[in-house]
C-alpha positions as CSV (number, residue, x, y, z in Angstrom):
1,X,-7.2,-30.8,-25.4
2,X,-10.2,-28.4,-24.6
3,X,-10.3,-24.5,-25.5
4,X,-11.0,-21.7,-23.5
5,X,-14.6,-22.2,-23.7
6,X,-14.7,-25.2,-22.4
7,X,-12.4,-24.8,-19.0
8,X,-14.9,-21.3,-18.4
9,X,-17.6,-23.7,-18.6
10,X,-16.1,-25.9,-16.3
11,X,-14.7,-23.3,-14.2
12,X,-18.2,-21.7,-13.5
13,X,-19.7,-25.5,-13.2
14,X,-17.3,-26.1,-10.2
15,X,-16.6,-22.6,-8.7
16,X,-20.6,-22.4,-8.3
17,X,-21.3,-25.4,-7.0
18,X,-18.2,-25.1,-4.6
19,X,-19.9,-21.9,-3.5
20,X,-23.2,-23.5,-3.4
21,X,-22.1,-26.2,-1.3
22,X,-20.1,-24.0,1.0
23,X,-23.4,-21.9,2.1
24,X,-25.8,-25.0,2.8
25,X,-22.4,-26.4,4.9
26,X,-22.1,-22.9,6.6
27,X,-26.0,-22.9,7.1
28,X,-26.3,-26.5,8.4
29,X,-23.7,-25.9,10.4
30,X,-21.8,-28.5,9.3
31,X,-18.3,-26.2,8.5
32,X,-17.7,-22.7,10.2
33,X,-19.0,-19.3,8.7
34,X,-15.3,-18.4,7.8
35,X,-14.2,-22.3,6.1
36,X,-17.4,-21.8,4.3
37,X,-15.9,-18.0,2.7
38,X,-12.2,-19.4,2.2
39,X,-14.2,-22.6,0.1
40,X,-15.7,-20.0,-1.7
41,X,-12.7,-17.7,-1.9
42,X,-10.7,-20.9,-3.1
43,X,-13.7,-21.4,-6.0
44,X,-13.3,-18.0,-6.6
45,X,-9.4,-17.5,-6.9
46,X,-10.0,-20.7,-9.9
47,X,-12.2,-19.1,-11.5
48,X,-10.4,-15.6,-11.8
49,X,-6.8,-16.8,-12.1
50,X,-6.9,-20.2,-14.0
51,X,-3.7,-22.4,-14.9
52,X,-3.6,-20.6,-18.6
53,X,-2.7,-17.7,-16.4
54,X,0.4,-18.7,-18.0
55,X,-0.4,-17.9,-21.5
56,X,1.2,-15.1,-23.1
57,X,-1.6,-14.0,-25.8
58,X,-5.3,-13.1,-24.6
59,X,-7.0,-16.0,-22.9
60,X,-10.5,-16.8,-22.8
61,X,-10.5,-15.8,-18.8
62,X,-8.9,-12.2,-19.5
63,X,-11.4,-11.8,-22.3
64,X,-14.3,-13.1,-19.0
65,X,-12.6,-10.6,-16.8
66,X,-12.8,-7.8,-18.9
67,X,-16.2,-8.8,-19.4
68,X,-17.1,-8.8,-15.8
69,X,-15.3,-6.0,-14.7
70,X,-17.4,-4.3,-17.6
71,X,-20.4,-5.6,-16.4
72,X,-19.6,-4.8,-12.5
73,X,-18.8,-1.0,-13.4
74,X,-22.1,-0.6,-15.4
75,X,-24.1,-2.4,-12.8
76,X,-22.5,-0.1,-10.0
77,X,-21.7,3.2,-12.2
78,X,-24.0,3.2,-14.9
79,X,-23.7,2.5,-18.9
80,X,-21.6,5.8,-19.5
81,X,-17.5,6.0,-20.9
82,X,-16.0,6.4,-18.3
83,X,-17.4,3.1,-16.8
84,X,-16.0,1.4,-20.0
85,X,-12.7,3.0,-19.7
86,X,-12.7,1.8,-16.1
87,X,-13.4,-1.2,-16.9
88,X,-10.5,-1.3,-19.5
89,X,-8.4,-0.2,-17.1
90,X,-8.9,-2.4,-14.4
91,X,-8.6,-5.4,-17.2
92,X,-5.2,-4.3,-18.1
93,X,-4.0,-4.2,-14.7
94,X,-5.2,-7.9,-14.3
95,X,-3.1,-8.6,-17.1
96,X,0.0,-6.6,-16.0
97,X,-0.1,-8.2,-12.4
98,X,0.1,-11.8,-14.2
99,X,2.6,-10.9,-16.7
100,X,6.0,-11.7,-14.8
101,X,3.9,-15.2,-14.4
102,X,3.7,-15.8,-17.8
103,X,6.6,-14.9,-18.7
104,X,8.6,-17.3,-16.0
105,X,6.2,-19.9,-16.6
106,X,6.0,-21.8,-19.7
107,X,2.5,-22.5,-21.2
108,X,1.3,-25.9,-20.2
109,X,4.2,-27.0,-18.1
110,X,4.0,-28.6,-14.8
111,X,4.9,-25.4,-13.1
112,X,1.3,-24.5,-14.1
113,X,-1.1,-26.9,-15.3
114,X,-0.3,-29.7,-12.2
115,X,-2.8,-30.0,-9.7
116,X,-1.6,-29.1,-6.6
117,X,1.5,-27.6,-7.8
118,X,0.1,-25.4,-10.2
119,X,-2.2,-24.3,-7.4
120,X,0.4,-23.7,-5.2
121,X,3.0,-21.8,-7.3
122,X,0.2,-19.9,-8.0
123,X,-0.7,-18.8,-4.8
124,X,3.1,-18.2,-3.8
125,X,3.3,-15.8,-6.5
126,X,0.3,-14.2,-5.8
127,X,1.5,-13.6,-2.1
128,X,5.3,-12.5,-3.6
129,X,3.1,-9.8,-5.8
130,X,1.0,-8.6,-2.5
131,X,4.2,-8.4,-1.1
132,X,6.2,-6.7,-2.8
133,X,3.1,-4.3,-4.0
134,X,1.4,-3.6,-1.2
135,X,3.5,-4.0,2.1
136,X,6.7,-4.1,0.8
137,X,9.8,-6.8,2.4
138,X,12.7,-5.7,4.1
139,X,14.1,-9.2,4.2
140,X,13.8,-13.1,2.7
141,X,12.8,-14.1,5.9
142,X,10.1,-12.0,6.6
143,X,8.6,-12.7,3.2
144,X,8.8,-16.5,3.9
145,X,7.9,-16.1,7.1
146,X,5.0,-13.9,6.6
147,X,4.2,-17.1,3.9
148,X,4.4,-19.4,6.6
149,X,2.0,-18.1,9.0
150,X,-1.0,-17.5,6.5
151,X,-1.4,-21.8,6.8
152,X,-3.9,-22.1,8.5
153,X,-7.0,-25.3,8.5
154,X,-9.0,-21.8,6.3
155,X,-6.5,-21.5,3.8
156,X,-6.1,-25.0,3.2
157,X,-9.3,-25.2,2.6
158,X,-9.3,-22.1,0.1
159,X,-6.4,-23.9,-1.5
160,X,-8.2,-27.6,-1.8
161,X,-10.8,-25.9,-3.1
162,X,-9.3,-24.1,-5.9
163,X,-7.1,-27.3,-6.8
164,X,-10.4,-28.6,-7.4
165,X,-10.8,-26.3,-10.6
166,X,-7.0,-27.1,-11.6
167,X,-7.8,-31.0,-11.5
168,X,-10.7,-30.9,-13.5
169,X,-8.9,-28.1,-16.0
170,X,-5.6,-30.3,-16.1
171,X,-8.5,-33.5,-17.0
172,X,-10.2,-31.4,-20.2
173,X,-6.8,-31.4,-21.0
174,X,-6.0,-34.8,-21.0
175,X,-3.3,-34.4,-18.4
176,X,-0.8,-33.3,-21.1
177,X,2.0,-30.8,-19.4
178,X,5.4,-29.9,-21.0
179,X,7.7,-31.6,-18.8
């Protein structure tokens, strides 16, 4: 079973070299300007929200995204407090929006930690939150709906690409789930 370190090492490994490989496609010409950004918008979703999204205490990604937001802020605002208070901020509303997750989803289970599935149920919930956050639903339908017309050959892609970082997280970790 690997740690935390390990799955951010593997996590960069593959989300960079997804993005890599999606700008020399894109530049060869050998995929589309916009299947190139939803490869590298699938590395990046696996990078930022990993299958131990499910975890209830501090994971090693949180403690990378607080981290990077931290960095970001300075880089952009300057090394001052209010930067690091921004940056605190927005880390703890990364960690609120994934709370109802990890509380619904047991650590390590199939719901999570599944390639593919994991991926999936991870993006679903990630569209109910956008949903319900930022354009609100008047109705089941229109939710599922709304769901059903984002498939597209792009967001396949995106969500291929990302279940790459699941498989090879799921593999560190020997392919043990809580059935």
């Amino acid at each position: 079973m690997a740690d935390g370190v390990v799955h951010q090492r593997d996590s960069i490994i593959v989300g960079t070299s997804v993005i890599g490989l999606s700008i020399a496609s894109g530049t060869l010409g050998l995929v589309t300007l916009e299947q190139a950004v939803y490869a590298s918008l699938g590395a990046l979703g696996g990078f930022l929200i990993t299958p131990d999204a499910d975890h209830h205490k501090l994971t090693i990604e949180e403690t990378r995204m607080g981290d990077f937001l931290l960095w970001f802020s300075k880089r952009t605002w300057g090394n001052n407090e209010t930067t690091k208070k921004l940056a605190f901020v927005l880390n703890g509303i990364h960690k609120l929006f994934l709370a109802p997750y990890s509380i619904f989803i047991k650590h390590r289970s199939i719901w999570s930690h599944l390639p593919l599935l994991g991926t999936l149920i991870r993006i679903i919930y990630l569209y109910l939150m956008y949903s319900l956050i930022v354009i609100g639903i008047d109705s089941f339908e229109s939710l599922f709906l709304g769901f059903i017309d984002l498939i597209n050959i792009n967001t396949i892609i995106m969500y291929l690409t990302w279940s790459l970082q699941d498989l090879v997280h799921a593999y560190k970790d020997d392919f043990k789930f809580i059935w």
